[in-house]
C-alpha positions as CSV (number, residue, x, y, z in Angstrom):
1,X,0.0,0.0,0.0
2,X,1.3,3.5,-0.9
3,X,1.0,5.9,1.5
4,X,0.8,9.7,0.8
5,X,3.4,12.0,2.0
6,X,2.0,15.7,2.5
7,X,4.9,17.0,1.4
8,X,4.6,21.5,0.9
9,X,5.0,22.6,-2.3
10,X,6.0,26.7,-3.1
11,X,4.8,28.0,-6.3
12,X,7.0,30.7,-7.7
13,X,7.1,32.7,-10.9
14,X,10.7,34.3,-10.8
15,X,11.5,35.2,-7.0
16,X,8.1,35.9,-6.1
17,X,6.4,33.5,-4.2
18,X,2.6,33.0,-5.2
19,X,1.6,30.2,-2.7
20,X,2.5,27.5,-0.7
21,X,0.2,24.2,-0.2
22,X,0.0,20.7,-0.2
23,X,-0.7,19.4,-3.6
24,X,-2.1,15.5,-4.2
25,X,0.5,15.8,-6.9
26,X,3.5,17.4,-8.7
27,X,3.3,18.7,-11.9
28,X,6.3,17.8,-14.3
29,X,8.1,20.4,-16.1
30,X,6.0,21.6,-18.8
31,X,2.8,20.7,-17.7
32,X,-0.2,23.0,-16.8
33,X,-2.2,23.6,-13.5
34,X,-4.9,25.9,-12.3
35,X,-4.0,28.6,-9.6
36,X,-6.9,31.0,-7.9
37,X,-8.6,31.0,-11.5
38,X,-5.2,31.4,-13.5
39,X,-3.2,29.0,-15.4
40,X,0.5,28.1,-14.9
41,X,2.8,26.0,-16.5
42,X,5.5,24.8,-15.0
43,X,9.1,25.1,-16.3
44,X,11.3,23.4,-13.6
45,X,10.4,21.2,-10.6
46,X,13.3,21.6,-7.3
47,X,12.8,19.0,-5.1
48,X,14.9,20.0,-1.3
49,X,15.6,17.0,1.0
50,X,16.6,17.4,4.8
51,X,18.9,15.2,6.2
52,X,17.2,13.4,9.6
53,X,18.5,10.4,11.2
54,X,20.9,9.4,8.4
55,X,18.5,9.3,5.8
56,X,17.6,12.1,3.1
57,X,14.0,13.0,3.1
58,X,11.7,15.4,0.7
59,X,11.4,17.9,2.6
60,X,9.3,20.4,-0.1
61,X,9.4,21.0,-3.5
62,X,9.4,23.8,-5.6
63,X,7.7,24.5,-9.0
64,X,9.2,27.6,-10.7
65,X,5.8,28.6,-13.3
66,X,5.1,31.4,-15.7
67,X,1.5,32.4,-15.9
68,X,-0.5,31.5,-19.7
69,X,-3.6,32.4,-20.8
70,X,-4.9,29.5,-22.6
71,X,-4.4,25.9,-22.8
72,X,-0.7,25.2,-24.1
73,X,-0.9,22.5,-27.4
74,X,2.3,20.1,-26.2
75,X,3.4,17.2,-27.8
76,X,6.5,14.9,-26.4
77,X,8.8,14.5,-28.5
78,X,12.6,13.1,-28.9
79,X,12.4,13.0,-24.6
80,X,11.1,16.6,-23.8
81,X,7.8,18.5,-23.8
82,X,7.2,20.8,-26.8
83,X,4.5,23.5,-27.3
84,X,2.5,24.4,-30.0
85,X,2.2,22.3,-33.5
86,X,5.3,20.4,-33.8
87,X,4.3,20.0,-37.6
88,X,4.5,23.8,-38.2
89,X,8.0,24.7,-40.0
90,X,7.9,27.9,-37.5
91,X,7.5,25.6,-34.2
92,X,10.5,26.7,-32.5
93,X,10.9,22.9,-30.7
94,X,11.5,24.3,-27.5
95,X,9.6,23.9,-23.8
96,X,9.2,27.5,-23.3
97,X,8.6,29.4,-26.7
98,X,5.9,28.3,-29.3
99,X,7.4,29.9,-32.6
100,X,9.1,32.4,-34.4
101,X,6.1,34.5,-36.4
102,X,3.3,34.0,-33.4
103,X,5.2,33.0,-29.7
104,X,1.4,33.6,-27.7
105,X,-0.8,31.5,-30.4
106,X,-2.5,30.0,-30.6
107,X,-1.6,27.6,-33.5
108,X,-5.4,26.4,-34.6
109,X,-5.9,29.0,-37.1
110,X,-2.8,30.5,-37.5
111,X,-2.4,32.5,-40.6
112,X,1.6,32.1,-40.6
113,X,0.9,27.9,-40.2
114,X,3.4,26.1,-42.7
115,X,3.9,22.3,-42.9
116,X,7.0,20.8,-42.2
117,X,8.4,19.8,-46.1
Protein backbone atom coordinates (compact mmCIF):
# COMPACT_ATOMS: atom_id res chain seq x y z
CA UNK A 1 0.00 0.00 0.00
CA UNK A 2 1.28 3.46 -0.91
CA UNK A 3 1.00 5.93 1.51
CA UNK A 4 0.75 9.73 0.77
CA UNK A 5 3.37 12.01 2.05
CA UNK A 6 1.96 15.69 2.55
CA UNK A 7 4.93 17.03 1.40
CA UNK A 8 4.56 21.46 0.94
CA UNK A 9 4.97 22.61 -2.25
CA UNK A 10 6.03 26.75 -3.14
CA UNK A 11 4.82 28.00 -6.33
CA UNK A 12 6.98 30.70 -7.72
CA UNK A 13 7.11 32.69 -10.90
CA UNK A 14 10.69 34.33 -10.85
CA UNK A 15 11.54 35.24 -7.01
CA UNK A 16 8.13 35.93 -6.08
CA UNK A 17 6.38 33.49 -4.23
CA UNK A 18 2.65 32.98 -5.23
CA UNK A 19 1.63 30.22 -2.69
CA UNK A 20 2.51 27.46 -0.65
CA UNK A 21 0.25 24.24 -0.25
CA UNK A 22 0.00 20.65 -0.21
CA UNK A 23 -0.71 19.41 -3.62
CA UNK A 24 -2.07 15.49 -4.20
CA UNK A 25 0.46 15.77 -6.94
CA UNK A 26 3.49 17.39 -8.74
CA UNK A 27 3.34 18.71 -11.88
CA UNK A 28 6.35 17.76 -14.30
CA UNK A 29 8.06 20.39 -16.07
CA UNK A 30 6.02 21.60 -18.82
CA UNK A 31 2.76 20.66 -17.70
CA UNK A 32 -0.16 22.95 -16.76
CA UNK A 33 -2.17 23.56 -13.54
CA UNK A 34 -4.85 25.90 -12.26
CA UNK A 35 -4.02 28.58 -9.57
CA UNK A 36 -6.90 30.97 -7.88
CA UNK A 37 -8.55 31.04 -11.49
CA UNK A 38 -5.20 31.42 -13.55
CA UNK A 39 -3.18 28.98 -15.40
CA UNK A 40 0.46 28.07 -14.91
CA UNK A 41 2.81 26.05 -16.54
CA UNK A 42 5.50 24.84 -15.01
CA UNK A 43 9.08 25.14 -16.29
CA UNK A 44 11.25 23.40 -13.64
CA UNK A 45 10.35 21.24 -10.57
CA UNK A 46 13.32 21.63 -7.33
CA UNK A 47 12.85 19.03 -5.06
CA UNK A 48 14.90 20.03 -1.34
CA UNK A 49 15.56 16.99 0.97
CA UNK A 50 16.59 17.37 4.76
CA UNK A 51 18.85 15.15 6.17
CA UNK A 52 17.19 13.43 9.60
CA UNK A 53 18.49 10.41 11.20
CA UNK A 54 20.91 9.41 8.41
CA UNK A 55 18.46 9.25 5.75
CA UNK A 56 17.63 12.12 3.13
CA UNK A 57 14.04 13.04 3.12
CA UNK A 58 11.67 15.39 0.72
CA UNK A 59 11.43 17.91 2.62
CA UNK A 60 9.30 20.41 -0.08
CA UNK A 61 9.38 20.96 -3.55
CA UNK A 62 9.41 23.82 -5.64
CA UNK A 63 7.69 24.46 -8.96
CA UNK A 64 9.21 27.62 -10.72
CA UNK A 65 5.80 28.60 -13.26
CA UNK A 66 5.14 31.40 -15.74
CA UNK A 67 1.48 32.37 -15.92
CA UNK A 68 -0.49 31.48 -19.68
CA UNK A 69 -3.63 32.37 -20.78
CA UNK A 70 -4.91 29.45 -22.58
CA UNK A 71 -4.41 25.88 -22.76
CA UNK A 72 -0.73 25.23 -24.08
CA UNK A 73 -0.87 22.51 -27.38
CA UNK A 74 2.26 20.12 -26.23
CA UNK A 75 3.37 17.17 -27.80
CA UNK A 76 6.48 14.95 -26.45
CA UNK A 77 8.80 14.48 -28.50
CA UNK A 78 12.59 13.11 -28.89
CA UNK A 79 12.37 13.00 -24.64
CA UNK A 80 11.08 16.61 -23.76
CA UNK A 81 7.77 18.50 -23.80
CA UNK A 82 7.18 20.85 -26.75
CA UNK A 83 4.52 23.45 -27.26
CA UNK A 84 2.52 24.35 -30.00
CA UNK A 85 2.20 22.31 -33.49
CA UNK A 86 5.34 20.39 -33.82
CA UNK A 87 4.29 20.05 -37.64
CA UNK A 88 4.54 23.83 -38.15
CA UNK A 89 8.01 24.69 -40.02
CA UNK A 90 7.92 27.88 -37.55
CA UNK A 91 7.50 25.64 -34.17
CA UNK A 92 10.48 26.72 -32.54
CA UNK A 93 10.93 22.90 -30.69
CA UNK A 94 11.46 24.31 -27.55
CA UNK A 95 9.56 23.86 -23.81
CA UNK A 96 9.18 27.46 -23.28
CA UNK A 97 8.65 29.38 -26.69
CA UNK A 98 5.94 28.30 -29.28
CA UNK A 99 7.37 29.90 -32.57
CA UNK A 100 9.08 32.36 -34.43
CA UNK A 101 6.08 34.51 -36.36
CA UNK A 102 3.26 34.02 -33.44
CA UNK A 103 5.19 32.96 -29.73
CA UNK A 104 1.42 33.64 -27.65
CA UNK A 105 -0.79 31.53 -30.43
CA UNK A 106 -2.55 30.03 -30.63
CA UNK A 107 -1.60 27.58 -33.45
CA UNK A 108 -5.36 26.42 -34.63
CA UNK A 109 -5.88 28.99 -37.15
CA UNK A 110 -2.79 30.52 -37.49
CA UNK A 111 -2.44 32.53 -40.56
CA UNK A 112 1.60 32.13 -40.63
CA UNK A 113 0.89 27.93 -40.18
CA UNK A 114 3.38 26.10 -42.67
CA UNK A 115 3.89 22.26 -42.92
CA UNK A 116 7.00 20.78 -42.22
CA UNK A 117 8.35 19.84 -46.12
Amino acid sequence: MTEFLEIPVEVRHGDRLLCRAVMEWYPQSGGTFDLDGQSYVVLERRHRYHLRHGTYRLANVALLVQPCTKAVERSWINGRWLIGDCSCRFNAQSELIRCAVNPEGPCAGCRWREPLA
